[in-house]
SEVO-707149 format. One record per residue: residue number from 1; z, y, x of N, C-alpha, C, O in turn; residue in one letter. Coordinates in pm, whole numbers, plus 50000, padded with zeros to 5 digits. Example, Ala and Ser with C-alpha at 12.3 -4.5 7.8 and 13.67 -1.06 7.14 Angstrom:
SEVO-707149
  resi   n_c3   n_c2   n_c1  ca_c3  ca_c2  ca_c1   c_c3   c_c2   c_c1   o_c3   o_c2   o_c1  resn
     1  50780  49431  51319  50780  49550  51230  50780  49670  51320  50846  49668  51424     A
     2  50708  49775  51285  50714  49894  51367  50787  50003  51290  50804  50114  51341     S
***
This chain:
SEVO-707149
  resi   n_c3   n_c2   n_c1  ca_c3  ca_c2  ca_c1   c_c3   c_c2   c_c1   o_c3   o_c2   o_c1  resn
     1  32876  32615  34711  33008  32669  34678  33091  32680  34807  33100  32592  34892     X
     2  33142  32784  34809  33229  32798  34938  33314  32748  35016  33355  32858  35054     X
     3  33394  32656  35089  33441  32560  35159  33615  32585  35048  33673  32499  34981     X
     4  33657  32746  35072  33795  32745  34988  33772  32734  34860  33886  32721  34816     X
     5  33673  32728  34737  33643  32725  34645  33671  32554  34595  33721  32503  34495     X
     6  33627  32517  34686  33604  32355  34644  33774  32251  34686  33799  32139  34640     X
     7  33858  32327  34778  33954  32237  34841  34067  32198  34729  34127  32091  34720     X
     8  34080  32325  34638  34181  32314  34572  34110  32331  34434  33988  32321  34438     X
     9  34202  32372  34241  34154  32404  34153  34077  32488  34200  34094  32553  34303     X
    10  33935  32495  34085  33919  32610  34075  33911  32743  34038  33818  32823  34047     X
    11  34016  32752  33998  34031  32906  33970  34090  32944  34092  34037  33028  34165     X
    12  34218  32875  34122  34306  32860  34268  34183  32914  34375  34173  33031  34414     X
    13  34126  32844  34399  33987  32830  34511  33934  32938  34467  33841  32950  34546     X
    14  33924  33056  34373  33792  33172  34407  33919  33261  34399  33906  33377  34437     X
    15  34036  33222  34354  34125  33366  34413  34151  33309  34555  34160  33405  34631     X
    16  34162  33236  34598  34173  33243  34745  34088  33266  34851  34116  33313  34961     X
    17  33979  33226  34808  33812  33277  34835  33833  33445  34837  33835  33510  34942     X
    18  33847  33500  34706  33836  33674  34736  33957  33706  34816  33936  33810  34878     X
    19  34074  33657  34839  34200  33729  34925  34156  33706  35051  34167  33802  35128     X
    20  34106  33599  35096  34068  33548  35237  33929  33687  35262  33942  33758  35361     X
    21  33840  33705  35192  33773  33831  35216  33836  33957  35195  33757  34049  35217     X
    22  33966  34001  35156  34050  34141  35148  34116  34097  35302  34130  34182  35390     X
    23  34146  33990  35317  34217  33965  35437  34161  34003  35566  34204  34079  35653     X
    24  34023  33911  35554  33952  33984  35667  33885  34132  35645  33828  34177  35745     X
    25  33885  34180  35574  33858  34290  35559  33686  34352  35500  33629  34462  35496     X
    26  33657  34236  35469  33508  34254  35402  33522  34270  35279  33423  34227  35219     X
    27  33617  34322  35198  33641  34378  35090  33752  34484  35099  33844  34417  35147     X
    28  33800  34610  35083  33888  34708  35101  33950  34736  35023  33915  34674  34923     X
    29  34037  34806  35003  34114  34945  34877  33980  34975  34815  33872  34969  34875     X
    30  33993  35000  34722  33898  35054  34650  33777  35022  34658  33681  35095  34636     X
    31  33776  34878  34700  33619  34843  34696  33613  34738  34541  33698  34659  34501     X
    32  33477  34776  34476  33520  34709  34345  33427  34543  34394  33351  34524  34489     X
    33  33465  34460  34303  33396  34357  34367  33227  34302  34265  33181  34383  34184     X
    34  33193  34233  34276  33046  34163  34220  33123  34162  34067  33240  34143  34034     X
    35  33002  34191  33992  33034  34155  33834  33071  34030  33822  33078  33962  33924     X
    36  33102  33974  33696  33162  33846  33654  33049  33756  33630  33066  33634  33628     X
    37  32934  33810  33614  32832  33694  33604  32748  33662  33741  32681  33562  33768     X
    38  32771  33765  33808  32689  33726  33946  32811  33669  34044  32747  33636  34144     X
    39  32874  33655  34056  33006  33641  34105  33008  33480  34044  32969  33395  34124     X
    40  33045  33435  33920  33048  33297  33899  32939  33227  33927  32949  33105  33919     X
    41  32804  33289  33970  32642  33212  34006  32699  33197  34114  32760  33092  34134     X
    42  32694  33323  34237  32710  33282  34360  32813  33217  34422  32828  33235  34542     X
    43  32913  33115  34339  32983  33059  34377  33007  32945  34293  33098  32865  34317     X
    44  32933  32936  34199  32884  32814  34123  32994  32778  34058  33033  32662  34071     X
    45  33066  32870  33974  33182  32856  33888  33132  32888  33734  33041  32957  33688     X
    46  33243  32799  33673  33216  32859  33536  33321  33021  33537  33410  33054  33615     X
    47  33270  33088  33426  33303  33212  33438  33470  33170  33317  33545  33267  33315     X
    48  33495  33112  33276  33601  33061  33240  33690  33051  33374  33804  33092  33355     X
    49  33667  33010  33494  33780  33007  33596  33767  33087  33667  33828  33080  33774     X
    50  33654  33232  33634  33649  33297  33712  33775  33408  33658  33858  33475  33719     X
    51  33751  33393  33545  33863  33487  33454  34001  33479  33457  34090  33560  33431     X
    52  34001  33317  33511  34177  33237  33578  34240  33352  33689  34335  33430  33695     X
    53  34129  33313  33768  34131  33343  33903  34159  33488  33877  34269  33526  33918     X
    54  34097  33560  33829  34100  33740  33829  34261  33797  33772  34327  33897  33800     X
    55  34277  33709  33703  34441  33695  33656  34536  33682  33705  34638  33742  33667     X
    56  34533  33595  33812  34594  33510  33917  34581  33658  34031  34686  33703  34078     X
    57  34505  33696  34053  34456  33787  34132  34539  33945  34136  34576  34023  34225     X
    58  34542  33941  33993  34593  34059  33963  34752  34059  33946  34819  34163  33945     X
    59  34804  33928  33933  34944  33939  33919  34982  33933  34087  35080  33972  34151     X
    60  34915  33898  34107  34955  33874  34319  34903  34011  34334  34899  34028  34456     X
    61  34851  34142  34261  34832  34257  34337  34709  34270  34413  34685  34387  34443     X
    62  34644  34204  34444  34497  34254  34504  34423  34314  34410  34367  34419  34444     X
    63  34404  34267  34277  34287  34389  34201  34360  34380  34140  34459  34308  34130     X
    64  34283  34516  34046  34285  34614  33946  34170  34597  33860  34054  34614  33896     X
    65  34208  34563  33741  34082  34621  33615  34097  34765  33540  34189  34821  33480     X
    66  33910  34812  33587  33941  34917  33491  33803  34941  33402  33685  34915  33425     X
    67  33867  34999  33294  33766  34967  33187  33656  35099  33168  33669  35202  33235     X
    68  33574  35085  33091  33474  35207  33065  33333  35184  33177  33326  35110  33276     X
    69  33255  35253  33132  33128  35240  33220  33128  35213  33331  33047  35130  33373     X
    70  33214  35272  33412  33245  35230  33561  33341  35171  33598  33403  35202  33700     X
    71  33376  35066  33512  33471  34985  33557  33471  34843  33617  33365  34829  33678     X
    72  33538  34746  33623  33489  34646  33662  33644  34627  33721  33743  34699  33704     X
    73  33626  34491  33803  33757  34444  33949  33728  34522  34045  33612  34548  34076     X
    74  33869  34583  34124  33863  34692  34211  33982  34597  34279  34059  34510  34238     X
    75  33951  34663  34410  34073  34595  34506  34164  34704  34483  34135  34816  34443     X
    76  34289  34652  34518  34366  34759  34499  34467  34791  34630  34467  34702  34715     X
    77  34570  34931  34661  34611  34978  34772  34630  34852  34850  34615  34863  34971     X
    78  34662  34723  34798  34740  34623  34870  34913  34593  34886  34957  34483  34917     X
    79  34977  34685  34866  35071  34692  34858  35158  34606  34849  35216  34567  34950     X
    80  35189  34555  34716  35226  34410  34689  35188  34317  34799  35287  34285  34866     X
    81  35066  34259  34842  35077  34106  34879  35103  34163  35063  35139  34076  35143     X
    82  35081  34305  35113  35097  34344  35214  35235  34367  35259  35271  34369  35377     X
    83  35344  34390  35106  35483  34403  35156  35513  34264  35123  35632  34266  35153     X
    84  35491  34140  35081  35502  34042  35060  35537  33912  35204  35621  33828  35234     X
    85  35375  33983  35267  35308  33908  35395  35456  33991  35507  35556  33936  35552     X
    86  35417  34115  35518  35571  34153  35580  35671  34095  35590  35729  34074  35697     X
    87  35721  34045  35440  35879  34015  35432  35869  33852  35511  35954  33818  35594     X
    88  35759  33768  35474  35715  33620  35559  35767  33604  35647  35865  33533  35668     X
    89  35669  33711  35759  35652  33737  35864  35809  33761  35944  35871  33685  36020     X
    90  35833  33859  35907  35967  33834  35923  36129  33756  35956  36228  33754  36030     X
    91  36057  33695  35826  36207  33626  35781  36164  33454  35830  36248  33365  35816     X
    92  36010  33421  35892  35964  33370  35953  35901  33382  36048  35781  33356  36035     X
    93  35950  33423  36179  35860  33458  36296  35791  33348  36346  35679  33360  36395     X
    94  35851  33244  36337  35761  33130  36383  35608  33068  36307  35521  32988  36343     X
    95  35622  33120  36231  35473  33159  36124  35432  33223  36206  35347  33171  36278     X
    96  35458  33311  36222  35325  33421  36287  35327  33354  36470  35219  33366  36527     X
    97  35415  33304  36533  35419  33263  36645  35247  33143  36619  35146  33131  36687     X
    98  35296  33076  36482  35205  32960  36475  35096  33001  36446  35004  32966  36519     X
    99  35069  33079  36341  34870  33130  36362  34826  33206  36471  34715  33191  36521     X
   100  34904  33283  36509  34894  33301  36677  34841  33161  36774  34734  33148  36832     X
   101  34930  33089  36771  34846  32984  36835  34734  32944  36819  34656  32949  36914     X
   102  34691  32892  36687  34580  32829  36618  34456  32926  36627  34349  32868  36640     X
   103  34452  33103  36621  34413  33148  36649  34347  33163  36849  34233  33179  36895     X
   104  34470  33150  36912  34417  33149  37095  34347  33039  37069  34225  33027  37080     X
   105  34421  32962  37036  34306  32766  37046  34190  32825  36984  34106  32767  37053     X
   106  34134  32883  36921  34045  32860  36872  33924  32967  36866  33811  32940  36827     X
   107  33964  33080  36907  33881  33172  36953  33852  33222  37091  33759  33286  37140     X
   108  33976  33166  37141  33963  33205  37277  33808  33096  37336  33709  33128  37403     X
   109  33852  32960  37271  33758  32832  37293  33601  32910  37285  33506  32909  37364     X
   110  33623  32985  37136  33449  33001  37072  33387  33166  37200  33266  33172  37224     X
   111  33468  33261  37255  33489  33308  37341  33397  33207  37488  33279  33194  37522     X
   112  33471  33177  37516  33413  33057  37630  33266  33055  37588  33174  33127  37627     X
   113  33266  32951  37498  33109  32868  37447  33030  33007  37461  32924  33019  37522     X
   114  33107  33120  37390  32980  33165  37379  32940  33301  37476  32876  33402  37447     X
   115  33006  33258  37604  32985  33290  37750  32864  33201  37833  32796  33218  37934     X
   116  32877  33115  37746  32726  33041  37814  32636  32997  37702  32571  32897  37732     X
   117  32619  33032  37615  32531  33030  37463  32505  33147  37414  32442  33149  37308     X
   118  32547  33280  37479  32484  33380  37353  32353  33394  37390  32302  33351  37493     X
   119  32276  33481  37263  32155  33498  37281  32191  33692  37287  32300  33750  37289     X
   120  32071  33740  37289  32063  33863  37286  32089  33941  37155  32096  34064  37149     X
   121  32102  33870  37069  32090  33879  36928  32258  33941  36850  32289  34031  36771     X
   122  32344  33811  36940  32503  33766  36950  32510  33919  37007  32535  34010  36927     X
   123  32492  33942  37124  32522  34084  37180  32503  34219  37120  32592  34303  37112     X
   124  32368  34237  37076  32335  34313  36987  32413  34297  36887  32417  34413  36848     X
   125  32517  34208  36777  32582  34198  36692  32713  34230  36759  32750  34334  36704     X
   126  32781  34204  36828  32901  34258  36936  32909  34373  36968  33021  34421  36955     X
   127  32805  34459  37018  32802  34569  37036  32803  34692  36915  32867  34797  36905     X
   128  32706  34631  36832  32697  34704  36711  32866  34715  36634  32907  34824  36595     X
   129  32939  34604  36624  33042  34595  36581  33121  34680  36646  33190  34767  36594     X
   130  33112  34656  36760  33214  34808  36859  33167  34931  36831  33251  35020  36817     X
   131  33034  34962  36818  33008  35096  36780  33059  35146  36636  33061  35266  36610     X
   132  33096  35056  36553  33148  35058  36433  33270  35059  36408  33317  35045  36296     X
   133  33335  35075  36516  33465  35053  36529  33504  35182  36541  33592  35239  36477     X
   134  33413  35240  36654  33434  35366  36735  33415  35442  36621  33481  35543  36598     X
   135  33322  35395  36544  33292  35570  36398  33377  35550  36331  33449  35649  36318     X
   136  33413  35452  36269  33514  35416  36150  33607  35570  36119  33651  35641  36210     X
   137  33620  35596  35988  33687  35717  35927  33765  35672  35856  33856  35742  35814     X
   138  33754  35555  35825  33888  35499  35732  33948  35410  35783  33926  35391  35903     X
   139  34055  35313  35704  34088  35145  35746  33989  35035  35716  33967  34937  35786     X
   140  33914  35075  35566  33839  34957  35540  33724  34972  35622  33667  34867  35652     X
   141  33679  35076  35663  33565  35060  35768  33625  35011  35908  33553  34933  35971     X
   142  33720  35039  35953  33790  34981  36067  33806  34828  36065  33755  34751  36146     X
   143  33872  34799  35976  33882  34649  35964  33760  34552  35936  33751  34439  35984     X
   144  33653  34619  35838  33531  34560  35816  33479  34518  36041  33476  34414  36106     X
   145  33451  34666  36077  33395  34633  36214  33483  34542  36284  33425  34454  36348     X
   146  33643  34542  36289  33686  34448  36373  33708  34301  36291  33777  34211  36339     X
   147  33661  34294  36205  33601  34190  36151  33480  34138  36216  33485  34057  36308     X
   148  33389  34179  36172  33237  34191  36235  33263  34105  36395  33230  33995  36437     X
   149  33342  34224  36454  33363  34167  36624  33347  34040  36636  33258  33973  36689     X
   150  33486  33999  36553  33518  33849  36601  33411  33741  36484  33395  33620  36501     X
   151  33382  33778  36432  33284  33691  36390  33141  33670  36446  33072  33569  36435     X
   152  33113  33781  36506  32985  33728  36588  32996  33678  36740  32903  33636  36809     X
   153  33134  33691  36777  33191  33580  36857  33167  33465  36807  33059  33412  36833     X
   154  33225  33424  36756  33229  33333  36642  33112  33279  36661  33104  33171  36719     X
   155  33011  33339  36619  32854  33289  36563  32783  33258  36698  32680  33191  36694     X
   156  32833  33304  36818  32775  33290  36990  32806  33140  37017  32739  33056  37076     X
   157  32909  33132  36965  32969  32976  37006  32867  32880  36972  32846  32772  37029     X
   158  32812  32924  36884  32671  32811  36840  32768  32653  36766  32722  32539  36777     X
   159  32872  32677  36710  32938  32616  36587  32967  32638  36518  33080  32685  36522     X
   160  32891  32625  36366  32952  32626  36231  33065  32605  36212  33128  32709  36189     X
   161  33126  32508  36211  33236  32416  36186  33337  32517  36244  33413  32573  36164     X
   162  33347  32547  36376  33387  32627  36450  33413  32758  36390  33529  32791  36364     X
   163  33306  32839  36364  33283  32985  36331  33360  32986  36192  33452  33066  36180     X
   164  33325  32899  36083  33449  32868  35966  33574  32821  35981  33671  32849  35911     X
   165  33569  32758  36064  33780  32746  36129  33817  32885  36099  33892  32914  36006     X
   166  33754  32982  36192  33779  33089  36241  33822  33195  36142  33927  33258  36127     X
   167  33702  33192  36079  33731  33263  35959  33855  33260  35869  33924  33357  35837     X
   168  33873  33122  35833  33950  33061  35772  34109  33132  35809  34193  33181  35734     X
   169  34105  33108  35976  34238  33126  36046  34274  33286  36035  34388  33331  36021     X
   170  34151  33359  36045  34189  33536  36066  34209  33551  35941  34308  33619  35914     X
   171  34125  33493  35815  34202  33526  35696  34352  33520  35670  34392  33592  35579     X
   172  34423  33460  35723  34585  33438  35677  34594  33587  35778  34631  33654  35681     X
   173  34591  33647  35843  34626  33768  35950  34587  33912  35827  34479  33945  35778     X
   174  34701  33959  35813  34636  34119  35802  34665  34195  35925  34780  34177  35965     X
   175  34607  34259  35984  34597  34309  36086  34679  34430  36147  34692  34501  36048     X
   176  34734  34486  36237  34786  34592  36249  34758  34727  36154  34841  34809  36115     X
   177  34610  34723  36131  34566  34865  36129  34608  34843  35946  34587  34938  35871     X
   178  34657  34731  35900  34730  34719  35765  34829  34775  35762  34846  34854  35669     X
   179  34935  34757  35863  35029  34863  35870  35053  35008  35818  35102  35085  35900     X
   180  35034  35042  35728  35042  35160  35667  35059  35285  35675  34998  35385  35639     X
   181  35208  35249  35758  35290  35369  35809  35262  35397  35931  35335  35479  35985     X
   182  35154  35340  36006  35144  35384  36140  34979  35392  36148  34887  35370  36069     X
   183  34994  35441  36308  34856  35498  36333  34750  35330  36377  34804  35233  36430     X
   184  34672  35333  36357  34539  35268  36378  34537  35249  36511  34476  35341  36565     X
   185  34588  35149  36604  34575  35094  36728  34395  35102  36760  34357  35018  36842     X
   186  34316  35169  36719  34173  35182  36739  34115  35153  36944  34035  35080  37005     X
   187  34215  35261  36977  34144  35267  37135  34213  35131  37253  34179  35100  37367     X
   188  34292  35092  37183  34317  34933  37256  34271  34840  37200  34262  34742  37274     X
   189  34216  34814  37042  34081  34737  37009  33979  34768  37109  33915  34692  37183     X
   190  33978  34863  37100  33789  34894  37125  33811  34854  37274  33753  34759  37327     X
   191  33881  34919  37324  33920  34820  37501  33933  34660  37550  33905  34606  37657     X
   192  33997  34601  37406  34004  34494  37396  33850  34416  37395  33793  34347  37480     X
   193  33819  34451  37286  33699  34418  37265  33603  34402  37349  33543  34297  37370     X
   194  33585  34512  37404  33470  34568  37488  33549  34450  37625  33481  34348  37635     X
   195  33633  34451  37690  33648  34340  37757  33570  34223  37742  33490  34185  37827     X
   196  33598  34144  37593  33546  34024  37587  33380  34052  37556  33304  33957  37564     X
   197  33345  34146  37532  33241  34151  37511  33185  34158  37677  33119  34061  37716     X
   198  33202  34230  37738  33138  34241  37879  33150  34101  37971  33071  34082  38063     X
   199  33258  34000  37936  33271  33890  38015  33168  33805  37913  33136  33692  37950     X
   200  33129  33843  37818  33034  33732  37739  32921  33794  37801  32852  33734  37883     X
   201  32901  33896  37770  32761  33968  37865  32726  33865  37987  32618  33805  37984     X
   202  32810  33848  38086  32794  33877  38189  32806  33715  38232  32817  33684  38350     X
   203  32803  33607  38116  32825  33452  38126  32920  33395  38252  32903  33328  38354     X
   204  33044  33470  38175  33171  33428  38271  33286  33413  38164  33363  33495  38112     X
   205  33262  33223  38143  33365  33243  38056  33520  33190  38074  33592  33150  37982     X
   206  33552  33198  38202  33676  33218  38211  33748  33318  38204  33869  33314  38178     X
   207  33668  33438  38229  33697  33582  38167  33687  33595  38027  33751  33675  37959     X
   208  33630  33541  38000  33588  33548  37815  33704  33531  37753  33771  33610  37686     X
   209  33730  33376  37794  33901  33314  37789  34018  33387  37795  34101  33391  37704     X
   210  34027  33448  37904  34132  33546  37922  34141  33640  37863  34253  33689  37848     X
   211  34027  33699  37808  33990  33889  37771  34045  33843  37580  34120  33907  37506     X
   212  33969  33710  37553  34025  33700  37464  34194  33644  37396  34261  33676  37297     X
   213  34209  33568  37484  34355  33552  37457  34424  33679  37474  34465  33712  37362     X
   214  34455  33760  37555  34508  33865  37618  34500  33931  37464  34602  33957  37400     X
   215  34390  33951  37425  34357  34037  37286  34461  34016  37161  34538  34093  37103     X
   216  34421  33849  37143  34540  33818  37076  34639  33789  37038  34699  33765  36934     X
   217  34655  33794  37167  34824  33797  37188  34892  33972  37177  35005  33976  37128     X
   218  34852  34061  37203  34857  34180  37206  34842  34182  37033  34914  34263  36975     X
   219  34770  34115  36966  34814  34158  36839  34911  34130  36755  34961  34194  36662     X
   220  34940  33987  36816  35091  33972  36771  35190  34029  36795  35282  34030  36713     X
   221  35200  34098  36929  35316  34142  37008  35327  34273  36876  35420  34290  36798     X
   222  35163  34372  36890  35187  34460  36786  35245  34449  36663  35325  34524  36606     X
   223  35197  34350  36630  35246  34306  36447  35391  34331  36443  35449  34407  36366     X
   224  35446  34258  36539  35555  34244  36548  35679  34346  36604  35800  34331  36588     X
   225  35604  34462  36680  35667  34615  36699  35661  34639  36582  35771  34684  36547     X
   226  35571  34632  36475  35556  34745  36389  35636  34714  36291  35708  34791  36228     X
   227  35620  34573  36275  35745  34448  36170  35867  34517  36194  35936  34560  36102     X
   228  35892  34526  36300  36073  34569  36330  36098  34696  36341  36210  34735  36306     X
   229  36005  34786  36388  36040  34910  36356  36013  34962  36210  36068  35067  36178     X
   230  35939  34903  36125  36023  34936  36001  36128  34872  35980  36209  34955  35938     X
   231  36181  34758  35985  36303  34757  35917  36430  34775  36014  36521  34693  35999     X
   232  36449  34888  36126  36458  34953  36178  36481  35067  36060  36572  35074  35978     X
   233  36407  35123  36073  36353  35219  35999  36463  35244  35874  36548  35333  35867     X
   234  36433  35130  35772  36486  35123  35629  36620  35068  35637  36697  35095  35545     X
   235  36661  34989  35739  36826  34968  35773  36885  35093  35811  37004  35099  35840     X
***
């Protein structure tokens, strides 16, 4: 059962389980999710709290049920928990100052490690993720690959424990390219990226360090243009 599944109730624990995957982006708009019976196996729930949870789910705005042959749980625009996370953010900057931190501590670290631990494998998964970045035609394919990125960072570090922090931490982040009203920061990812990727290449990880902090700090700075120029905007 999944680490968020088990911390809290569970129904609590598999809606926070599926938002933490809309968050990072391995689930999209319009992506429908696993049926209700394979879905309560692979997470070792009774389907009684899976039905909590989908409830819970749907009043917070991430899915949609729809009925008839092709129906099922669908993620939905986002809207709700995306103008929600906005108003936070906001009206708390020091929130976002603070997973900002927890985030440099902690990827920049797995960055490092895995400047002197990757295998060829890690790279080949890094690279592939940038090339996926570069095709991307939508957001959910955009966000899926810069997902991808930092998780096989992540996985170089050669720590579990580690690589699930991580996860954990980018889940609370929706990302720029959530931003709605604006364009897809794509070619300063992929620059970004490709930085830390070439200082991991190249087993220099004080560059690793840098290429990655630099990264994420640049995404806060963004979050936070885009935060104020809408309400800019709507004032």
């Amino acid at each position: 059962m999944p680490k968020e599944v088990n911390s809290v109730s569970v129904p609590q624990g598999v809606a926070e389980y599926v938002k933490a995957l809309i968050r990072r982006g391995e689930l999209g708009p319009g992506d429908r999710l696993p049926p209700e019976r394979q879905l309560a196996e692979s997470l070792g729930v009774a389907r009684v709290s899976l039905r909590e949870a989908f409830k819970q789910l749907q009043e917070d705005g991430y899915i949609v049920v729809r009925r008839g042959k092709t129906g099922g749980n669908f993620v939905t625009a986002l809207s709700q928990p995306l103008a929600e996370w906005r108003r936070s953010m906001l009206e708390q900057e020091e929130e976002l100052d603070d997973l900002t931190t927890v985030r440099v501590a902690m990827e920049s670290h797995a960055a490092t490690l895995a400047a002197t631990r990757r295998t060829q494998d890690d790279l080949d998964a890094m690279m592939a993720a940038i090339s996926q970045q570069a095709a991307a035609t939508n957001r959910a394919e955009y966000r899926l690959a810069d997902s991808a990125f930092h998780d096989a960072v992540a996985k170089a570090a050669g720590s579990k424990r580690l690589e699930a922090a991580i996860r954990n931490a980018r889940s609370e982040f929706f990302s720029p390219a959530d931003m709605l009203d604006h364009p897809d920061p794509v070619e300063d990812d992929q620059r970004q990226h490709k930085r830390v990727f070439e200082a991991i290449k190249d087993r220099a990880p004080l560059l690793a360090h840098e290429a990655m902090l630099d990264h994420i700090e640049h995404t806060r700075h963004e979050i936070l243009r885009i935060l104020k120029s809408e309400t800019e905007q709507v004032s």
